[in-house]
PDB file of the backbone (N, CA, C, O) and the ligand in Angstrom, with CONECT records:
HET     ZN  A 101       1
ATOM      1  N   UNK A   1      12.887  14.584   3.853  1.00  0.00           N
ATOM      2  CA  UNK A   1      12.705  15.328   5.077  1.00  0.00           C
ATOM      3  C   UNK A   1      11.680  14.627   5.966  1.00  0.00           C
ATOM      4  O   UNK A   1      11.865  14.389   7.159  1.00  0.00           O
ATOM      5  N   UNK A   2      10.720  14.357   5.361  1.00  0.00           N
ATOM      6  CA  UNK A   2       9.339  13.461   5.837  1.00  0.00           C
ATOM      7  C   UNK A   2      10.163  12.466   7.308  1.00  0.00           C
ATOM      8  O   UNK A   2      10.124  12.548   8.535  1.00  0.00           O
ATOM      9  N   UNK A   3      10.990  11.396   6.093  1.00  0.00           N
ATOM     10  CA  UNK A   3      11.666  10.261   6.641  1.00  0.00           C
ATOM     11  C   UNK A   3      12.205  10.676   7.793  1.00  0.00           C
ATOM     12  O   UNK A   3      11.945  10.274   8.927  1.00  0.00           O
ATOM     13  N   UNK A   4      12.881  11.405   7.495  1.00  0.00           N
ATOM     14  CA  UNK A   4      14.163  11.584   8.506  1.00  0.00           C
ATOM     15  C   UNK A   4      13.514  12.448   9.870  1.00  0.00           C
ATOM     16  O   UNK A   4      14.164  12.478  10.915  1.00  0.00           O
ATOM     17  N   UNK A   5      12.117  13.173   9.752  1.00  0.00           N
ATOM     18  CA  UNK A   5      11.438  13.281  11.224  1.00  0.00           C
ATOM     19  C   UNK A   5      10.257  12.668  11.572  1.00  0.00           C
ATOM     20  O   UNK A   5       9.642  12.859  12.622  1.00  0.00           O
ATOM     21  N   UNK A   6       9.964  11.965  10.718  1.00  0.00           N
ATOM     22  CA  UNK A   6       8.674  11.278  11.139  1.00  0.00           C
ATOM     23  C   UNK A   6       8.665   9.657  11.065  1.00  0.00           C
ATOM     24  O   UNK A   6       7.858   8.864  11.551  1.00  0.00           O
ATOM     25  N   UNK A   7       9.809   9.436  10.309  1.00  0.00           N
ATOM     26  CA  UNK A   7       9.643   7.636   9.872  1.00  0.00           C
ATOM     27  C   UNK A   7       9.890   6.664  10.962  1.00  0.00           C
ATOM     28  O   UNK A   7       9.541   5.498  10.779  1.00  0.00           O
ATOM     29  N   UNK A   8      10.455   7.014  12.083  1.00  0.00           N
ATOM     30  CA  UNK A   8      10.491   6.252  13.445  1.00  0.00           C
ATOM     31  C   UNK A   8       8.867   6.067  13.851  1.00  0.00           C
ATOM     32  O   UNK A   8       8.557   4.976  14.330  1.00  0.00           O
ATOM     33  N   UNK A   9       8.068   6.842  13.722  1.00  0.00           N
ATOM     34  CA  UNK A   9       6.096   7.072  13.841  1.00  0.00           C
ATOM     35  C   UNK A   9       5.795   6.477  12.959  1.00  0.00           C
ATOM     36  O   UNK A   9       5.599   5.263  12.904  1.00  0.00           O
ATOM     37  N   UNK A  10       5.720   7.204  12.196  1.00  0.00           N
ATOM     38  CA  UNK A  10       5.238   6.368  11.100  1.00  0.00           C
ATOM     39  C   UNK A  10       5.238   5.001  10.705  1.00  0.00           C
ATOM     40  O   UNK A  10       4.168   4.459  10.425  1.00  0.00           O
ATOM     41  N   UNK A  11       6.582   4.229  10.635  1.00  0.00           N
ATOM     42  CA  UNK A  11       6.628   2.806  10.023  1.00  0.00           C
ATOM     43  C   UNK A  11       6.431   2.043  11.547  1.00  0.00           C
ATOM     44  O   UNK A  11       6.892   0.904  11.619  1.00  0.00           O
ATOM     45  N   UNK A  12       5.864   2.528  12.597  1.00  0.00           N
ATOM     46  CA  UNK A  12       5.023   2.289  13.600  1.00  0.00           C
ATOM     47  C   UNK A  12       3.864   1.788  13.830  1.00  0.00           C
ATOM     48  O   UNK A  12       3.382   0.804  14.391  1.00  0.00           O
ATOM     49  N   UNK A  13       3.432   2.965  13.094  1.00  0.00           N
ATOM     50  CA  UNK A  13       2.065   3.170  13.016  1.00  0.00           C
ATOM     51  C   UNK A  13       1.440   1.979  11.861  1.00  0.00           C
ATOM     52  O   UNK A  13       0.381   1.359  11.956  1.00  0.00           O
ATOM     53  N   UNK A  14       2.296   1.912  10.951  1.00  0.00           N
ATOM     54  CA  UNK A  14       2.232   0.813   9.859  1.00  0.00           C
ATOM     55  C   UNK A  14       1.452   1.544   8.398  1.00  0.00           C
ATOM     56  O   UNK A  14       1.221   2.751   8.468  1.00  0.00           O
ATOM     57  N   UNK A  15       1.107   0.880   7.252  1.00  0.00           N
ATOM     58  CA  UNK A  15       0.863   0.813   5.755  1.00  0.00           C
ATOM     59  C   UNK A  15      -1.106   1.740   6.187  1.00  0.00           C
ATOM     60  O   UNK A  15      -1.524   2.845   5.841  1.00  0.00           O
ATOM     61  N   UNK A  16      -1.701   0.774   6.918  1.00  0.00           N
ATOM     62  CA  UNK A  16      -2.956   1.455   6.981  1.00  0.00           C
ATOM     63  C   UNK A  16      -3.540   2.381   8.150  1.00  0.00           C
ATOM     64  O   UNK A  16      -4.700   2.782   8.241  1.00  0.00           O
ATOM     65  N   UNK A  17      -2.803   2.552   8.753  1.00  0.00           N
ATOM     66  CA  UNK A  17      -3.012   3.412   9.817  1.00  0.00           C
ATOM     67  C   UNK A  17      -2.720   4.835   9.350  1.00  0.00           C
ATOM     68  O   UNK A  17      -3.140   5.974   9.557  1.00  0.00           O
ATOM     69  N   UNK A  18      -1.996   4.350   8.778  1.00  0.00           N
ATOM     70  CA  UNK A  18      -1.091   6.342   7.876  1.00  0.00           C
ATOM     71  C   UNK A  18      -2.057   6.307   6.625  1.00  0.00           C
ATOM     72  O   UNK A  18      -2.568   7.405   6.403  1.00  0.00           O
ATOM     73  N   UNK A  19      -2.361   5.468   5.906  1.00  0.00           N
ATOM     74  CA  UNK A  19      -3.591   5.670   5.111  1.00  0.00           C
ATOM     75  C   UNK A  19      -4.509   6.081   5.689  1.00  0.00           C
ATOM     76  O   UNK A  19      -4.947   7.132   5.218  1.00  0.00           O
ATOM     77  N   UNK A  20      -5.215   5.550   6.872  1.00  0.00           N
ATOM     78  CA  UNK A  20      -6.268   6.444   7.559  1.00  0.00           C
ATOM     79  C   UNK A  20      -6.169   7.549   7.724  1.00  0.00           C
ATOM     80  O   UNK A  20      -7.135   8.287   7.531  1.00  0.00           O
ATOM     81  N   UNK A  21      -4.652   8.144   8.242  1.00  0.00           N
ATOM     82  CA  UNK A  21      -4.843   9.674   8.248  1.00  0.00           C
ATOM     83  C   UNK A  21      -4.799  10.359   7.039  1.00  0.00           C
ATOM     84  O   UNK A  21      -5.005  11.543   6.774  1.00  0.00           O
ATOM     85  N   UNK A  22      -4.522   9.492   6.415  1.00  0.00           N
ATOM     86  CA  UNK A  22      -4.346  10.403   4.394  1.00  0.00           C
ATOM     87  C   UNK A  22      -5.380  10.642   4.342  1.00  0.00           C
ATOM     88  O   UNK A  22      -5.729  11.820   4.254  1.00  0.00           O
ATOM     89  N   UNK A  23      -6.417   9.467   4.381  1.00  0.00           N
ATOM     90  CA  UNK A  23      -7.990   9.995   4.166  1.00  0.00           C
ATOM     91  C   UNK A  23      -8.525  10.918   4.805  1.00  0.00           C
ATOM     92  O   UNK A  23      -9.477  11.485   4.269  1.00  0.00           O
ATOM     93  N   UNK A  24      -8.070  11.359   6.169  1.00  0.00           N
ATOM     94  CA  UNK A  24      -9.088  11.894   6.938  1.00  0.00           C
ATOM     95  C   UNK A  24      -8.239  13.853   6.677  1.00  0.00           C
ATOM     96  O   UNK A  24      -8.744  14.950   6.915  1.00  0.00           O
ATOM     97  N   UNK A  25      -7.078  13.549   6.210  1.00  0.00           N
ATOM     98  CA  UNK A  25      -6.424  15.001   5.652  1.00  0.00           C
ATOM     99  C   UNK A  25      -7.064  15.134   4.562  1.00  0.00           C
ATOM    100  O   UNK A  25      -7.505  16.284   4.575  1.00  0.00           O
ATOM    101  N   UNK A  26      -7.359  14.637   3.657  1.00  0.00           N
ATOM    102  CA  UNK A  26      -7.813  14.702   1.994  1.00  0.00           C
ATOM    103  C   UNK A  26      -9.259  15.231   2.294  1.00  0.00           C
ATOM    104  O   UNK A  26      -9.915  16.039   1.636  1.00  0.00           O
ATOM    105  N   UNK A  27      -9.678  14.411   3.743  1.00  0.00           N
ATOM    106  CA  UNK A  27     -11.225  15.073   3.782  1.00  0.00           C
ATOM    107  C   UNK A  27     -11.682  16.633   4.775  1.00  0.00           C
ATOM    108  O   UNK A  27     -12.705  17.196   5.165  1.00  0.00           O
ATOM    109  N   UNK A  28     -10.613  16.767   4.819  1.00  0.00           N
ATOM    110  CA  UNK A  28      -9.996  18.202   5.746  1.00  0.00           C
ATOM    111  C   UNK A  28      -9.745  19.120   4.605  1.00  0.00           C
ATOM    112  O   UNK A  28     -10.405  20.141   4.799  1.00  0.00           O
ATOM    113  N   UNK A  29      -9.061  19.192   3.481  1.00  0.00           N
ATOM    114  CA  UNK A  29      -9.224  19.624   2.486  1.00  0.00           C
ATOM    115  C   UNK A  29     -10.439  19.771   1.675  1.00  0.00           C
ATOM    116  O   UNK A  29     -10.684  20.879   1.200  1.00  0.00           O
ATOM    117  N   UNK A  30     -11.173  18.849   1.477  1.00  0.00           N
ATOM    118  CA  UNK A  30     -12.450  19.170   1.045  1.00  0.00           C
ATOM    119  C   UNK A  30     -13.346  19.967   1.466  1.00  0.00           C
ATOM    120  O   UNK A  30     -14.172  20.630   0.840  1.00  0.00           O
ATOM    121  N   UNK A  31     -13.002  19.805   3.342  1.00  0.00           N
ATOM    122  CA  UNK A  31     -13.734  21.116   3.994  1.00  0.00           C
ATOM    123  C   UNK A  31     -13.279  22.257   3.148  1.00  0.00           C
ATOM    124  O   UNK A  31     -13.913  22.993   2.391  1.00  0.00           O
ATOM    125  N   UNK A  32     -12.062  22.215   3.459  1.00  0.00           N
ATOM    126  CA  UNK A  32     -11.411  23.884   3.282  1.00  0.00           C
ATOM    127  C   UNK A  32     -12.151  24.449   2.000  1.00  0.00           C
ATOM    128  O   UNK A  32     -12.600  25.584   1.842  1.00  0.00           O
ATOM    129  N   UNK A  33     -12.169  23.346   1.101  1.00  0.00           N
ATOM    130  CA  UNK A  33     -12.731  24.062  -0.325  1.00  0.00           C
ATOM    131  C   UNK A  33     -13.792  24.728  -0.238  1.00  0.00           C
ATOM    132  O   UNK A  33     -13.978  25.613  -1.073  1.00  0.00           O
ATOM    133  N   UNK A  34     -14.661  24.515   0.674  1.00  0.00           N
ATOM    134  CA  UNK A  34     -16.159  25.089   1.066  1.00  0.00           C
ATOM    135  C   UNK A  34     -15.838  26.593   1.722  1.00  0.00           C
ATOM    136  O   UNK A  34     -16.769  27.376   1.532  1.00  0.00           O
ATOM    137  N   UNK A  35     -14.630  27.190   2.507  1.00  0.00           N
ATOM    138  CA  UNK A  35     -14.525  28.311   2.672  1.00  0.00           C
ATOM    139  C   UNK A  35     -13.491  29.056   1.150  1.00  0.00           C
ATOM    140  O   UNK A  35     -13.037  28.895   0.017  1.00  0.00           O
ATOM    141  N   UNK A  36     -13.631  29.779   2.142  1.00  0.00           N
ATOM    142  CA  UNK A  36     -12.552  31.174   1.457  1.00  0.00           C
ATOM    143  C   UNK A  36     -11.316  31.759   2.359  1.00  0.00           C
ATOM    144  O   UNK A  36     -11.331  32.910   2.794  1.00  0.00           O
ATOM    145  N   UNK A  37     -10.429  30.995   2.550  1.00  0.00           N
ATOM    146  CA  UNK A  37      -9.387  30.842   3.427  1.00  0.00           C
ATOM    147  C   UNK A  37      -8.301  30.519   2.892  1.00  0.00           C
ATOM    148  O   UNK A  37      -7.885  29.403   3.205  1.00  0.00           O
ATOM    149  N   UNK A  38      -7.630  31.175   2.117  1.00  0.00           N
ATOM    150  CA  UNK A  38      -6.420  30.639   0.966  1.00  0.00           C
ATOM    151  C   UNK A  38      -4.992  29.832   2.550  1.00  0.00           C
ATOM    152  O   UNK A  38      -4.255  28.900   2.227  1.00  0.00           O
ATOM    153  N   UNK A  39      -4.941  30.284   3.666  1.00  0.00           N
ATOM    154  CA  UNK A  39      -4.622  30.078   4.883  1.00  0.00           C
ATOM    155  C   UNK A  39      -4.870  28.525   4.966  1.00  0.00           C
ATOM    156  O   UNK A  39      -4.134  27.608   4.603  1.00  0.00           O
ATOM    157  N   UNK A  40      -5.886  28.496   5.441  1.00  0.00           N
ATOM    158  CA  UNK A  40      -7.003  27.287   5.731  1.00  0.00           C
ATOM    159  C   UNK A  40      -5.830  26.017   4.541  1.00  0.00           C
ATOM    160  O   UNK A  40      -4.906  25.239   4.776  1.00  0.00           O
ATOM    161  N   UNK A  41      -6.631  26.480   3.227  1.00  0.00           N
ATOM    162  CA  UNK A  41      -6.604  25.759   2.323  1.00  0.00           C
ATOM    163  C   UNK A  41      -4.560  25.019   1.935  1.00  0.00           C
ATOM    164  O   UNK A  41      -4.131  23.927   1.562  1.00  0.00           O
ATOM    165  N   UNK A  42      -3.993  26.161   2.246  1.00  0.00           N
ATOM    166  CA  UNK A  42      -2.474  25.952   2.337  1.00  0.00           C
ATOM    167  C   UNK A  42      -2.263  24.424   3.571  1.00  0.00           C
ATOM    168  O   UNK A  42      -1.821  23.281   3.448  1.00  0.00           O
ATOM    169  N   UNK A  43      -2.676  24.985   4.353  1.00  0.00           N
ATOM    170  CA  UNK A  43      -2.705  24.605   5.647  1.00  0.00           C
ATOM    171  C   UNK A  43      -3.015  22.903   5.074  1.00  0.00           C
ATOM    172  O   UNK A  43      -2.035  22.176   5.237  1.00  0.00           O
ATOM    173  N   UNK A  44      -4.207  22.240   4.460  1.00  0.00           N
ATOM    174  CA  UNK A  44      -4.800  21.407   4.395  1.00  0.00           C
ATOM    175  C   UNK A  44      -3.959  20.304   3.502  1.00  0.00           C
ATOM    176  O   UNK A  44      -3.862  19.078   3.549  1.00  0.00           O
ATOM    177  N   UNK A  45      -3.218  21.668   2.393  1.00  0.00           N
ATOM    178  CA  UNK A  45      -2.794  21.131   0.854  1.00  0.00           C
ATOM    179  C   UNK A  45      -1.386  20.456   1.876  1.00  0.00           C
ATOM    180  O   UNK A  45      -1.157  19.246   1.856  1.00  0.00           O
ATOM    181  N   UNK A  46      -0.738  21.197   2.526  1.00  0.00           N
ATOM    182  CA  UNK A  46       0.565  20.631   3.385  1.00  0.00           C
ATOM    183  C   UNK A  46       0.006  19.292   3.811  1.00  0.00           C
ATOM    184  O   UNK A  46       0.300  18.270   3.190  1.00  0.00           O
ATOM    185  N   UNK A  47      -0.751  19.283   4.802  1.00  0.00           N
ATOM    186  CA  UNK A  47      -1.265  17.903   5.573  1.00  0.00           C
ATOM    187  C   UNK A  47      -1.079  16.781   4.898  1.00  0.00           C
ATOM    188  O   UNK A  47      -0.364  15.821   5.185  1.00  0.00           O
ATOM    189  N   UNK A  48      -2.013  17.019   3.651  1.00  0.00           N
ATOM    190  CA  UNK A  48      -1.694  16.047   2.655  1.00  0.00           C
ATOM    191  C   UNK A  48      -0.747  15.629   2.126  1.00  0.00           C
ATOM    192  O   UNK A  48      -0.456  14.440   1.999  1.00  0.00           O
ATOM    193  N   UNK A  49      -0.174  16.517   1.766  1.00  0.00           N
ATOM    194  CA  UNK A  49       1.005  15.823   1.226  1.00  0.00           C
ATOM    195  C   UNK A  49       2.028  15.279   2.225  1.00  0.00           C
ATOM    196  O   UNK A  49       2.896  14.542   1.756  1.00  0.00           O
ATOM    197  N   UNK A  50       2.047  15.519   3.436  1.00  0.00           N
ATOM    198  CA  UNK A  50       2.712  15.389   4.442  1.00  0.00           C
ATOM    199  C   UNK A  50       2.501  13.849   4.403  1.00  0.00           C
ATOM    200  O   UNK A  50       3.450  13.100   4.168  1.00  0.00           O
ATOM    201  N   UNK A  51       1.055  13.315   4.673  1.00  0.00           N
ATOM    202  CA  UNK A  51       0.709  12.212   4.580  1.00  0.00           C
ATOM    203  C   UNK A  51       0.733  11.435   3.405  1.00  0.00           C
ATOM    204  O   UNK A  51       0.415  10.253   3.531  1.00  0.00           O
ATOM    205  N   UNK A  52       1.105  11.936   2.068  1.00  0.00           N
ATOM    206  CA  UNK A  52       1.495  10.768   1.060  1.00  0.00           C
ATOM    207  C   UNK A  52       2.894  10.744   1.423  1.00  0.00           C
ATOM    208  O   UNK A  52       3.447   9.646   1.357  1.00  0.00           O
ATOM    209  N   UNK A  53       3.643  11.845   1.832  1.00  0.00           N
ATOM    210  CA  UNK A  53       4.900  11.418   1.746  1.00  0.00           C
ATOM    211  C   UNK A  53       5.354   9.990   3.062  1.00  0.00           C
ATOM    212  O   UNK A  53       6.192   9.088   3.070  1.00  0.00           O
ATOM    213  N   UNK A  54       4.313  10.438   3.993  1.00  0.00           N
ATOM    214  CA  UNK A  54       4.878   9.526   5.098  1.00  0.00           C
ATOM    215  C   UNK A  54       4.657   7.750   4.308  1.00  0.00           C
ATOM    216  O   UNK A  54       5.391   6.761   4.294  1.00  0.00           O
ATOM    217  N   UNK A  55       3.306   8.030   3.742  1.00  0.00           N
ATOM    218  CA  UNK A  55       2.474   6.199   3.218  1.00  0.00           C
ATOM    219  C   UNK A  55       3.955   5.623   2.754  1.00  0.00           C
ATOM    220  O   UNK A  55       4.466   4.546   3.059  1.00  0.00           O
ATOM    221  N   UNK A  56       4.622   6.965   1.696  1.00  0.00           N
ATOM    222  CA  UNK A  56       5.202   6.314   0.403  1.00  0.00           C
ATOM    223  C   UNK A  56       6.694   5.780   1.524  1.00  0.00           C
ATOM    224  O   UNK A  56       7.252   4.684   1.579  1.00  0.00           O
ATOM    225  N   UNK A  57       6.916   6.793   2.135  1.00  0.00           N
ATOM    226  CA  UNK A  57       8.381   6.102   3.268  1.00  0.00           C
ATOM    227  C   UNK A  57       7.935   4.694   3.706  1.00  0.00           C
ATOM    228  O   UNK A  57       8.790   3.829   3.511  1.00  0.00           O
ATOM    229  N   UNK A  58       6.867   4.313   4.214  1.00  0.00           N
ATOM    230  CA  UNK A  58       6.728   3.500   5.097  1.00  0.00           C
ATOM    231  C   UNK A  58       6.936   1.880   4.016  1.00  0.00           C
ATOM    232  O   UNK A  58       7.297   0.735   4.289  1.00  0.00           O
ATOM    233  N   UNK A  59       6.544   2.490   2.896  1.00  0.00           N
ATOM    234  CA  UNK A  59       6.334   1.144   1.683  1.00  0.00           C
ATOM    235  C   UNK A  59       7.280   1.392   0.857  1.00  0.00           C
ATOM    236  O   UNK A  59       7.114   0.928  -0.271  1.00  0.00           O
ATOM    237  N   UNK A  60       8.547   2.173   1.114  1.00  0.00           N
ATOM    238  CA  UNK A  60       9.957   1.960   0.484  1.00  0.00           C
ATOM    239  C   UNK A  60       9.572   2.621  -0.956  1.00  0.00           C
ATOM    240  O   UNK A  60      10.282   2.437  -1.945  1.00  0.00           O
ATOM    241  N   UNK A  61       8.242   3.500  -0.988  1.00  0.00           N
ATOM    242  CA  UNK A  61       8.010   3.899  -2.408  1.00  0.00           C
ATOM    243  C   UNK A  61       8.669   5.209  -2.527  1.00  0.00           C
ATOM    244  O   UNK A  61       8.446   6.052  -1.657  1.00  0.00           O
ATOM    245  N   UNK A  62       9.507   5.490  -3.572  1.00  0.00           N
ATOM    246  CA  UNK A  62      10.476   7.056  -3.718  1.00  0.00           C
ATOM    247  C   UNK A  62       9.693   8.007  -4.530  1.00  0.00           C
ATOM    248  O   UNK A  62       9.841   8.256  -5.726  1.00  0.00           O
ATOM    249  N   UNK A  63       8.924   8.451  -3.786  1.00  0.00           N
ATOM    250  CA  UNK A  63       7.446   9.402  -4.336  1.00  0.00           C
ATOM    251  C   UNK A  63       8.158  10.726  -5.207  1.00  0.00           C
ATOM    252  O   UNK A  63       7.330  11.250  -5.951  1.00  0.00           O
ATOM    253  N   UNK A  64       9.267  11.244  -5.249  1.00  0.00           N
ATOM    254  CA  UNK A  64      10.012  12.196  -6.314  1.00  0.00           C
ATOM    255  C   UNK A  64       9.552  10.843  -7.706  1.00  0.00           C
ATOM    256  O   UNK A  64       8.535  10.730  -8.391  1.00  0.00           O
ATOM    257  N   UNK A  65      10.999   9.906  -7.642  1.00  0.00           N
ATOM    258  CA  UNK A  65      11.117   8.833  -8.801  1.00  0.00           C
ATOM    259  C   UNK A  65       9.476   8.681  -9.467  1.00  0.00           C
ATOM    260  O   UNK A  65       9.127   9.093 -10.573  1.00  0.00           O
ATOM    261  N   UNK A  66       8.574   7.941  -8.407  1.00  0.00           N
ATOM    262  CA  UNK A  66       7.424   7.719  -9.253  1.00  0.00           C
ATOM    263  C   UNK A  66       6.637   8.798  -9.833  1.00  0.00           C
ATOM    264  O   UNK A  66       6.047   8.694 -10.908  1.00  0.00           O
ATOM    265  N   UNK A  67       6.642   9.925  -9.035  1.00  0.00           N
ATOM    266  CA  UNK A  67       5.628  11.106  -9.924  1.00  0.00           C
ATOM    267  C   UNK A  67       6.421  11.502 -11.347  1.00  0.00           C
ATOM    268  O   UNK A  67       5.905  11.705 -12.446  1.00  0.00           O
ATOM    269  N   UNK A  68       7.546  11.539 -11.056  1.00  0.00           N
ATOM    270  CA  UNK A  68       8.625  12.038 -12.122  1.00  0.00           C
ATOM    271  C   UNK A  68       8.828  10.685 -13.255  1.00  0.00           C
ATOM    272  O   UNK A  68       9.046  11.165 -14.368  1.00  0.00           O
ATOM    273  N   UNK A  69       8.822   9.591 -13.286  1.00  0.00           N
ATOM    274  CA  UNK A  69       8.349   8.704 -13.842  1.00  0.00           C
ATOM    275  C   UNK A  69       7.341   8.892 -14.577  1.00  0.00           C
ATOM    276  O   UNK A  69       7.349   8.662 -15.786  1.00  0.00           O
ATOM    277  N   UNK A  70       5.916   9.526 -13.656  1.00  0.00           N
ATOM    278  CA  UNK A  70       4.692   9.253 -14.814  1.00  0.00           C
ATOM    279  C   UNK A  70       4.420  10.076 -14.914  1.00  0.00           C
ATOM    280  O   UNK A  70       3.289  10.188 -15.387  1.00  0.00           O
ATOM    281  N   UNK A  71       5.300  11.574 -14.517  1.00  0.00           N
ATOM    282  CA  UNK A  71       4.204  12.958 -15.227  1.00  0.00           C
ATOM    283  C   UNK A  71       5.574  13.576 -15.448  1.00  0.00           C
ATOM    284  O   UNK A  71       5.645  14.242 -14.415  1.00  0.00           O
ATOM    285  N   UNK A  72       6.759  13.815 -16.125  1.00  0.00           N
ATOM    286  CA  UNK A  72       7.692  14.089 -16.347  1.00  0.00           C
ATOM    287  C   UNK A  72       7.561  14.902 -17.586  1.00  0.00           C
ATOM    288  O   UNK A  72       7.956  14.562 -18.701  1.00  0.00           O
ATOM    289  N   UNK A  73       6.867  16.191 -17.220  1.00  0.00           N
ATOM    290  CA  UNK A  73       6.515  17.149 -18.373  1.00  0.00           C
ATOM    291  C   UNK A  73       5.648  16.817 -19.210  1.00  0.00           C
ATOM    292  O   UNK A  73       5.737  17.544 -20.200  1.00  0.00           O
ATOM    293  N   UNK A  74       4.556  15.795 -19.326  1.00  0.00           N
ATOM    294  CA  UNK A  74       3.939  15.517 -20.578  1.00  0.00           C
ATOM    295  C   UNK A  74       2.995  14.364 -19.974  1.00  0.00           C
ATOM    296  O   UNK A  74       3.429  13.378 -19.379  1.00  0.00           O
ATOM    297  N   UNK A  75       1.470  14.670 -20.245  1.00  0.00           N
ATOM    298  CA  UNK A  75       0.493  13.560 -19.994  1.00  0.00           C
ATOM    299  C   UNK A  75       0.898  11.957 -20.472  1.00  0.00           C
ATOM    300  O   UNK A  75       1.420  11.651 -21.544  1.00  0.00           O
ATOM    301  N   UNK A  76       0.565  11.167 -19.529  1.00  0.00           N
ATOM    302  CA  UNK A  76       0.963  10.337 -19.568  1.00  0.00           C
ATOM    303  C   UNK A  76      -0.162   9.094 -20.206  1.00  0.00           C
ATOM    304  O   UNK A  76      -0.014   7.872 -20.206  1.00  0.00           O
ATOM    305  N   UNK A  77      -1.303   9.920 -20.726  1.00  0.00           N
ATOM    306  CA  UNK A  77      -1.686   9.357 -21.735  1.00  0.00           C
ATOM    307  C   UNK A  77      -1.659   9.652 -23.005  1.00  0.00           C
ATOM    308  O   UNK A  77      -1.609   8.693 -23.775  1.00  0.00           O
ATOM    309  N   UNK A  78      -1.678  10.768 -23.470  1.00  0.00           N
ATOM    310  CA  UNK A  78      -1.302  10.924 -24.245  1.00  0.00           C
ATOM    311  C   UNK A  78      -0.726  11.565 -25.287  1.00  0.00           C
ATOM    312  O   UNK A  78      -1.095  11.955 -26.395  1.00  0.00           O
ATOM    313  N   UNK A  79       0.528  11.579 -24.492  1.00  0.00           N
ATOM    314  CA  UNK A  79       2.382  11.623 -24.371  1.00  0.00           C
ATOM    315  C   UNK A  79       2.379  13.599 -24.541  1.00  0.00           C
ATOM    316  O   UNK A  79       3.433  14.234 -24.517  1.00  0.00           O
ATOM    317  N   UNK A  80       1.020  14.258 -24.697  1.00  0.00           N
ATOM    318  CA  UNK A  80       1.416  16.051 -25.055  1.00  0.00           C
ATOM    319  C   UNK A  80       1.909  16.622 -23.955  1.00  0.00           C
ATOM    320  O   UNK A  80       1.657  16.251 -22.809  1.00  0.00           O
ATOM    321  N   UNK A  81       2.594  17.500 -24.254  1.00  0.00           N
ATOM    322  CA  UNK A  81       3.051  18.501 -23.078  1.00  0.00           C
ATOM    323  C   UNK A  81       1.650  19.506 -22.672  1.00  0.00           C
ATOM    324  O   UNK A  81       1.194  19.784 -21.563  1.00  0.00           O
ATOM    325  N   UNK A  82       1.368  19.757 -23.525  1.00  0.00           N
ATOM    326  CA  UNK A  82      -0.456  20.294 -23.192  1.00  0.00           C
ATOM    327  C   UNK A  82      -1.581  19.066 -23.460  1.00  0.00           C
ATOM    328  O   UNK A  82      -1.929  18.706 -24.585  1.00  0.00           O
ATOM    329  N   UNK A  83      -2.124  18.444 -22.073  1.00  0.00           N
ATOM    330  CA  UNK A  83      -3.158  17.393 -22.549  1.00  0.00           C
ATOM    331  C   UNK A  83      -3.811  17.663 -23.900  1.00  0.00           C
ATOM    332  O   UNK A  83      -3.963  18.799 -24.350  1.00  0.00           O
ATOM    333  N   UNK A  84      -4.148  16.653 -24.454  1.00  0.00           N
ATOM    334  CA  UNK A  84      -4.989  16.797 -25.829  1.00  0.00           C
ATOM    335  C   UNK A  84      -6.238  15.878 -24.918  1.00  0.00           C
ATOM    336  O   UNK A  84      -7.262  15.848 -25.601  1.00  0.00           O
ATOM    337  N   UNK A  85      -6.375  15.306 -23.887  1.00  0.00           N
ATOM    338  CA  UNK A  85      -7.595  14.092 -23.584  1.00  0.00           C
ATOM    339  C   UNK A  85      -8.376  14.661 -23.409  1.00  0.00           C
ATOM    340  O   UNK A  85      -8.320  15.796 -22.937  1.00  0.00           O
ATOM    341  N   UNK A  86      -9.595  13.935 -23.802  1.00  0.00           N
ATOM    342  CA  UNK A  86     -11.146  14.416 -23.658  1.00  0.00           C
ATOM    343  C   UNK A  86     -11.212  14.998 -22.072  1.00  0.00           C
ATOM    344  O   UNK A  86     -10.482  14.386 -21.292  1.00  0.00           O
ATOM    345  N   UNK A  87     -12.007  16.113 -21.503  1.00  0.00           N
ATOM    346  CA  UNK A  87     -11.658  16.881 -20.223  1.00  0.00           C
ATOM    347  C   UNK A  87     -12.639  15.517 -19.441  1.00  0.00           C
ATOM    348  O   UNK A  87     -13.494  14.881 -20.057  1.00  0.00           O
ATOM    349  N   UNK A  88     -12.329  15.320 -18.211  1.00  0.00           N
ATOM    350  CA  UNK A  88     -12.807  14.733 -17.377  1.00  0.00           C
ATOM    351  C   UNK A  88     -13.743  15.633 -16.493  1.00  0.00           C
ATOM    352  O   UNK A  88     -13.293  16.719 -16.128  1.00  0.00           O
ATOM    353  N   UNK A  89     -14.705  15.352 -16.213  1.00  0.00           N
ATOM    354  CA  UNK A  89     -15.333  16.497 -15.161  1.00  0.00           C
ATOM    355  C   UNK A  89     -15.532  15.522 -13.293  1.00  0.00           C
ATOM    356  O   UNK A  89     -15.976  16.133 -12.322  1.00  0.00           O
TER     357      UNK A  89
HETATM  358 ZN    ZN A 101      -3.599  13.800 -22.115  1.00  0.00          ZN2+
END
């Protein structure tokens, strides 16, 4: 869906220019985390992803295939359907 209304802009705009806006959505989200705006926070979680989906069009990457590739029901380190890895903080 991404492609098909935004990829004429996008593969325009080029590989780091749409990375710039990934960053600057990801850091729009971080705001949001500081309120209490489940709104807000929807709002932010879309942006983002809006913007990986555009990066991954622009670099021919099929962002379904690769997530589904490496998280396809089960950690992908090590291989449980419920992580067993030491928790990361
Ligand atoms: Zn794990």
């Amino acid at each position: 869906m991404m492609q098909q209304v935004y990829f004429h802009q996008d593969s325009r705009r080029g590989p780091h220019g749409t990375y710039n806006w990934l960053v600057d959505e990801v850091k729009e989200l971080g705001e949001a985390l500081e309120g209490n705006n489940i709104g807000a926070l929807e709002d932010e979680f879309a942006d983002v992803i809006a913007w990986v989906a555009s990066l991954a069009n622009i670099l021919d990457v099929d962002l379904e295939k690769a997530a589904l590739s490496k998280y396809r029901g089960k950690c992908p380190k090590c291989g449980e359907t419920t992580c067993q890895c030491a928790p990361v903080e």
